[in-house]
C-alpha positions as CSV (number, residue, x, y, z in Angstrom):
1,X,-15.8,10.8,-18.8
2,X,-12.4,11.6,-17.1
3,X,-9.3,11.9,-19.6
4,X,-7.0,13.4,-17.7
5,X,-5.3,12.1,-14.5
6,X,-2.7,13.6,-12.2
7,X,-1.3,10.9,-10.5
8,X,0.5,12.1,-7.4
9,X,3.2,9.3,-6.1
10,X,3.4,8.3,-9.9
11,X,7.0,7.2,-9.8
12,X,6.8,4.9,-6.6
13,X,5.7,0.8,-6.6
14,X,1.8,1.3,-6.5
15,X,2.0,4.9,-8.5
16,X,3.7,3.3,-11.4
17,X,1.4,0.7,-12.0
18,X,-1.3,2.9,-11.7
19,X,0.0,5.3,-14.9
20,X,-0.1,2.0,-16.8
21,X,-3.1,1.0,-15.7
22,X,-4.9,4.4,-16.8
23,X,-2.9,4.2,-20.1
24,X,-5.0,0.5,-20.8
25,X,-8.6,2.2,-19.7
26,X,-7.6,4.6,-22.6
27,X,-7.0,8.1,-19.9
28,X,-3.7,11.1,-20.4
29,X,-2.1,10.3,-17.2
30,X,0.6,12.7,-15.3
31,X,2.8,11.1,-13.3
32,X,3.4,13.9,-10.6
33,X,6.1,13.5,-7.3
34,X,9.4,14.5,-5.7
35,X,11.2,14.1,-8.7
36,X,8.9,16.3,-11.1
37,X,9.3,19.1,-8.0
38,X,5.5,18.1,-6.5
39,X,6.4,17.9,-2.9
40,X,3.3,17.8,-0.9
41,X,5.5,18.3,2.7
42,X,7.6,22.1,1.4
43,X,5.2,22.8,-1.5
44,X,2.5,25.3,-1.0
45,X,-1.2,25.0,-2.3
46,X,-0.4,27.7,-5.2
47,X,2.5,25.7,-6.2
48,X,0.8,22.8,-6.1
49,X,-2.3,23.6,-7.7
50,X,-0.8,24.6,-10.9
51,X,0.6,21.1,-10.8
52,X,-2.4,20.3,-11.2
53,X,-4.0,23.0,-13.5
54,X,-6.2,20.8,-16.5
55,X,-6.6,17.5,-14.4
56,X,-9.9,15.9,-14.3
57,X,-8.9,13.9,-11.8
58,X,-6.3,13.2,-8.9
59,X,-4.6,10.1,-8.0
60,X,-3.2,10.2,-4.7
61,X,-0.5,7.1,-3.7
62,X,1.5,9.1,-1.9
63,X,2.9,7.8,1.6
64,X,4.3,10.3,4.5
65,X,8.4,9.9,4.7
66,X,8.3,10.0,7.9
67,X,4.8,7.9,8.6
68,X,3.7,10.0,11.2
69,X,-0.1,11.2,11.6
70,X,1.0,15.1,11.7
71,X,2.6,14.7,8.2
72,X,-0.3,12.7,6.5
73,X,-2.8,15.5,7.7
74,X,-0.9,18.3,6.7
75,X,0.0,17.0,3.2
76,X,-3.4,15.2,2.5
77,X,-4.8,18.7,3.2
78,X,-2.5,20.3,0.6
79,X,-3.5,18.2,-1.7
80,X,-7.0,19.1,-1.1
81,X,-6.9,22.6,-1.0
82,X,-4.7,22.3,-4.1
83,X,-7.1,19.9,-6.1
84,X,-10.1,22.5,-5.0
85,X,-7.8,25.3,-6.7
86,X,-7.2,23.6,-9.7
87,X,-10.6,22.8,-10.3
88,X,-10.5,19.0,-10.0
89,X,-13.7,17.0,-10.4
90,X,-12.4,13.9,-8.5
91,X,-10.0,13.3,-5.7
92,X,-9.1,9.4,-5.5
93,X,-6.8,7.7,-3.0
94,X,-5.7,4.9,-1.7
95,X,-5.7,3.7,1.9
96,X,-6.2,0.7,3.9
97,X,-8.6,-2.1,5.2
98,X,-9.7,-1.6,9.1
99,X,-7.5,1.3,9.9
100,X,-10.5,2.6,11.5
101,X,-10.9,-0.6,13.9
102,X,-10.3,-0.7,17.4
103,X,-7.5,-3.6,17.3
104,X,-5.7,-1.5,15.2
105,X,-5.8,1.6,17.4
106,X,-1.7,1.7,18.0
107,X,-0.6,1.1,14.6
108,X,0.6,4.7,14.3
109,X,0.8,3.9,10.6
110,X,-2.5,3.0,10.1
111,X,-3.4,6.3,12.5
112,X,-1.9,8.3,9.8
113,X,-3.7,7.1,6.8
114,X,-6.9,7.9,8.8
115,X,-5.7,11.2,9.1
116,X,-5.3,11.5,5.6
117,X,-8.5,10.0,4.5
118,X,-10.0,12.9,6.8
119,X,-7.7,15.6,5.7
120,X,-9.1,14.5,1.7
121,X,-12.7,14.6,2.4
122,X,-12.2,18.3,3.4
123,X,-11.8,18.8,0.3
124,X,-14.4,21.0,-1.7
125,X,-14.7,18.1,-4.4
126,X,-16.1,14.3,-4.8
127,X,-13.5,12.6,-2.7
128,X,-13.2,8.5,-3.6
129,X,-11.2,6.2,-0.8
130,X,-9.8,2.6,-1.9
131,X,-9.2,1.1,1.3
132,X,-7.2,-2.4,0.3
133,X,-5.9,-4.8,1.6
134,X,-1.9,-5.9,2.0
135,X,-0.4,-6.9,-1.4
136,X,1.6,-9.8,-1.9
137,X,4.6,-8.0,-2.2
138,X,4.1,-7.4,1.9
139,X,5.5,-10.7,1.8
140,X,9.2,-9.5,0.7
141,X,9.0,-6.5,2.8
142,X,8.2,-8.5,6.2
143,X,9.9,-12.0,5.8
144,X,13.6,-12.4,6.7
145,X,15.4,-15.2,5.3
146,X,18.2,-17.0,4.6
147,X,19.1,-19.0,1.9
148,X,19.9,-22.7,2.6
149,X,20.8,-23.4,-1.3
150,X,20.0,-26.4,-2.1
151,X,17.3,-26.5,1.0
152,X,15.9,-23.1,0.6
153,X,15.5,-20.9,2.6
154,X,14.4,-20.4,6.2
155,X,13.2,-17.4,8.2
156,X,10.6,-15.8,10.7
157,X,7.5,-13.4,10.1
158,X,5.2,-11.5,12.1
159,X,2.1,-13.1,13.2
160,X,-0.9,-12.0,11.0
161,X,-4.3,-13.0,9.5
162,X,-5.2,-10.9,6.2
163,X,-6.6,-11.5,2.7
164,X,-3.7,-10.2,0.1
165,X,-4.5,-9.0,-2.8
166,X,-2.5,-7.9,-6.2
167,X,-1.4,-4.7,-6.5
168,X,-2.4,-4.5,-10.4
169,X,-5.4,-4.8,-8.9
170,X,-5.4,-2.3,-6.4
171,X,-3.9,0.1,-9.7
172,X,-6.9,-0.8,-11.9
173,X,-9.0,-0.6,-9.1
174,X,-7.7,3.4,-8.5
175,X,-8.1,4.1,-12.1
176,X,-11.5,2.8,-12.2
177,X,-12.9,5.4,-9.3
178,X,-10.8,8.1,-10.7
179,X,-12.4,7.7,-14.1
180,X,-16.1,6.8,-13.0
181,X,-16.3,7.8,-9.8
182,X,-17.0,6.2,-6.3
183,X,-20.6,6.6,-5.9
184,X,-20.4,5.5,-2.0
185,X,-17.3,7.5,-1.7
186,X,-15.9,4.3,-0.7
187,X,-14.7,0.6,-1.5
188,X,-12.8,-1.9,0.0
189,X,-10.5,-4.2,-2.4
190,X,-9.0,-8.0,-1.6
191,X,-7.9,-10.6,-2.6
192,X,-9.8,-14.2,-2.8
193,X,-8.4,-16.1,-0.1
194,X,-7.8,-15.0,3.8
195,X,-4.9,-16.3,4.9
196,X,-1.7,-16.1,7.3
197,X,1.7,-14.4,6.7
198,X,3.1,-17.1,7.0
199,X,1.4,-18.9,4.2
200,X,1.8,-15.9,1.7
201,X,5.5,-16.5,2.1
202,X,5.6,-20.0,1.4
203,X,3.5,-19.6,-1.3
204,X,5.1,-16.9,-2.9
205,X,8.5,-17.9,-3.0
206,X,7.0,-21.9,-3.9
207,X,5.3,-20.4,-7.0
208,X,9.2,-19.2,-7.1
209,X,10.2,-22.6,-7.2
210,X,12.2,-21.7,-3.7
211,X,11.3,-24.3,-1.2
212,X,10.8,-21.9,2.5
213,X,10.1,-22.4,6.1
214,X,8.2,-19.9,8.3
215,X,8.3,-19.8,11.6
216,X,5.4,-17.9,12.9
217,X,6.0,-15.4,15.6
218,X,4.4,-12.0,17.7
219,X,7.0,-9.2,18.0
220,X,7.2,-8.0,21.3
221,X,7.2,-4.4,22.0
222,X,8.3,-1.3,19.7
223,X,5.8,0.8,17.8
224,X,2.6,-1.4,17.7
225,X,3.9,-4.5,17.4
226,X,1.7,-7.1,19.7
227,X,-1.1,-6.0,19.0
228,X,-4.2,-7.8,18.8
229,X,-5.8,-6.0,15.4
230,X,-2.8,-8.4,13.5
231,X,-4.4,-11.6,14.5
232,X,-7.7,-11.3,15.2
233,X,-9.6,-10.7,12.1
234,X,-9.1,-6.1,11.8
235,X,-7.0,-6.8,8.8
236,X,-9.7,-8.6,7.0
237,X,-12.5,-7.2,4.6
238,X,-16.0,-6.5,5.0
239,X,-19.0,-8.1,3.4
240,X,-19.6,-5.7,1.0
241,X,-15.5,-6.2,-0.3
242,X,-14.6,-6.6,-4.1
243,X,-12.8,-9.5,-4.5
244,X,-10.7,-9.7,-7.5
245,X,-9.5,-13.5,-7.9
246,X,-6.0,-13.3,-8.9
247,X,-3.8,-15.4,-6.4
248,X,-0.8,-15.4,-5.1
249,X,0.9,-18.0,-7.7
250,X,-0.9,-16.2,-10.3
251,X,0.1,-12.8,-9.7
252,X,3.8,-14.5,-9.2
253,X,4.1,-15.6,-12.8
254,X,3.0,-12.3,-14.5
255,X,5.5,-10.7,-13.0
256,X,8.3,-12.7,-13.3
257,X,9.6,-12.4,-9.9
258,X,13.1,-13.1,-9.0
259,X,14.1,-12.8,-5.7
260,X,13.9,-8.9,-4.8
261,X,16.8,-6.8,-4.0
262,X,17.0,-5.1,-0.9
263,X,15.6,-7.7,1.7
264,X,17.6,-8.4,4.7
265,X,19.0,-11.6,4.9
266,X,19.5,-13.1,8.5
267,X,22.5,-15.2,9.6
268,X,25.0,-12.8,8.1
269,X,28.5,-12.3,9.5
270,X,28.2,-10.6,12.2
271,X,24.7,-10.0,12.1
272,X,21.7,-10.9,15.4
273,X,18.4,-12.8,13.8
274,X,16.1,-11.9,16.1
275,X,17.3,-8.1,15.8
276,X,17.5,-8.6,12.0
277,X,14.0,-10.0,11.8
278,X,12.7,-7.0,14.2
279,X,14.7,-4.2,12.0
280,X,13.5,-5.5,9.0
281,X,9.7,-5.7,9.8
282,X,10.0,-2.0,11.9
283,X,11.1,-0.5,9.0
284,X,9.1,-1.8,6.3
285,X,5.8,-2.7,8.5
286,X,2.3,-0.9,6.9
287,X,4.3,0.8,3.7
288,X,2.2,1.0,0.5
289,X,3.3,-3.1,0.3
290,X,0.8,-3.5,3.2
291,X,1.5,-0.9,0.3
292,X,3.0,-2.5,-2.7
């Protein structure tokens, strides 16, 4: 069985969790990104491989700075040729639900983790691909809102139809395949109920004991916004999904959420709410909070 696991990302939201969650299946993991000097953009495959050097296995969480397809190929083809070099036995990584789907053909986003999914299986090892679904911390990436005290809050987000999942699960999930193995090469991970944005907010920040509003709304224009994939079923899983049946006001009370730094807040001074809500969802729109 795999002991050792290089987990590349291993300092970011999804990476972290998926140290600990190698730790509890009783595997050495190596937490491995920009910080310990493993840079898969400026990095060469020599560099990189001895990274790598007495890894059974390789985690990959990793997410493109920039987001664009050219940069996912080229460092998903790194990793590959550096994991071959190294003598790896199993390349894992994580990706996402119906990136592959034709309503989902302008999410430049998605586009690049379907380039790195292609870039991986080059590799000349057993490749595994966890293709998940958003988490429910998608929810405080998206949503824009203001607080109304004693009223709550009140806010917009993007029209969508997906089945969130927890992103302990998605870590276990990762450590699974990178221990055992993925004998299709391939699974797809959600959660137990489909639902709307809209409804993972309100439920989220209720199990919060914040009392929300959502108004529900498509995004016109700029970088794949509009576009049909978000409402018409391309987010959701296949038949042959795992489901694992934590929910959203369960996963909420593990982790003993207070409200998040860092998310926007509309009706500041001086500040436009449409523009606000649009900025905020641009910028944080497919990240490993689907990503995380």
């Amino acid at each position: 069985m795999t002991r050792r696991v290089a987990v590349v990302g291993g300092s970011g939201r999804l990476g972290a969790r998926v140290v600990r969650a190698l730790g509890e299946q009783g595997a050495s993991a190596v937490s491995l990104s920009r910080r310990t000097g493993f840079d898969l953009s400026r990095s060469g495959p020599d560099d990189l491989a001895r990274a790598l050097d007495g890894s059974d296995a390789v985690i990959d969480c990793s997410d493109a700075a920039d987001r664009s397809v050219a940069t996912f190929e080229a460092s998903a083809g790194r990793l590959a040729v550096a994991a071959g070099r190294a003598d790896v036995r199993q390349l894992v990584a994580v990706s996402i639900v119906g990136i592959d789907r034709p309503g989902l053909a302008r999410m430049g986003y998605y586009q690049g983790k379907l380039a790195q999914e292609r870039a991986l299986r080059a590799a000349a090892l057993p490749v595994g691909i966890v293709r998940t679904t958003q988490w429910y911390t998608f929810a405080d990436q998206v949503y824009a809102g203001v607080g109304l005290g004693r009223f709550g809050r009140v806010g917009v987000a993007p029209t969508m139809r997906m089945q969130p999942v927890s992103t302990d699960a998605v870590a276990a999930r990762l450590a699974r395949a990178a221990l055992e193995g993925l004998p299709d090469g391939r699974v797809e991970l959600a959660g137990p109920q489909p639902m709307s944005l809209a409804e993972l907010v309100r439920r989220l920040w209720r199990a919060r004991g914040v009392r929300v509003r959502v108004i529900q709304l498509t995004i016109p224009g700029g970088r794949g916004f509009g576009i049909p994939g978000f409402a018409d079923g391309s987010l959701l899983p296949g038949p042959d999904a795992e489901i694992d049946p934590t929910t959203v006001e369960e996963w909420a009370r593990t982790e003993h959420l207070s409200r998040p730094a860092g998310i926007q807040q509309l009706g500041e001074p001086g500040q436009d709410a449409w523009g606000s809500v649009r900025d905020t969802a641009l910028r944080n729109f497919g990240s490993d909070g689907r990503a995380g």
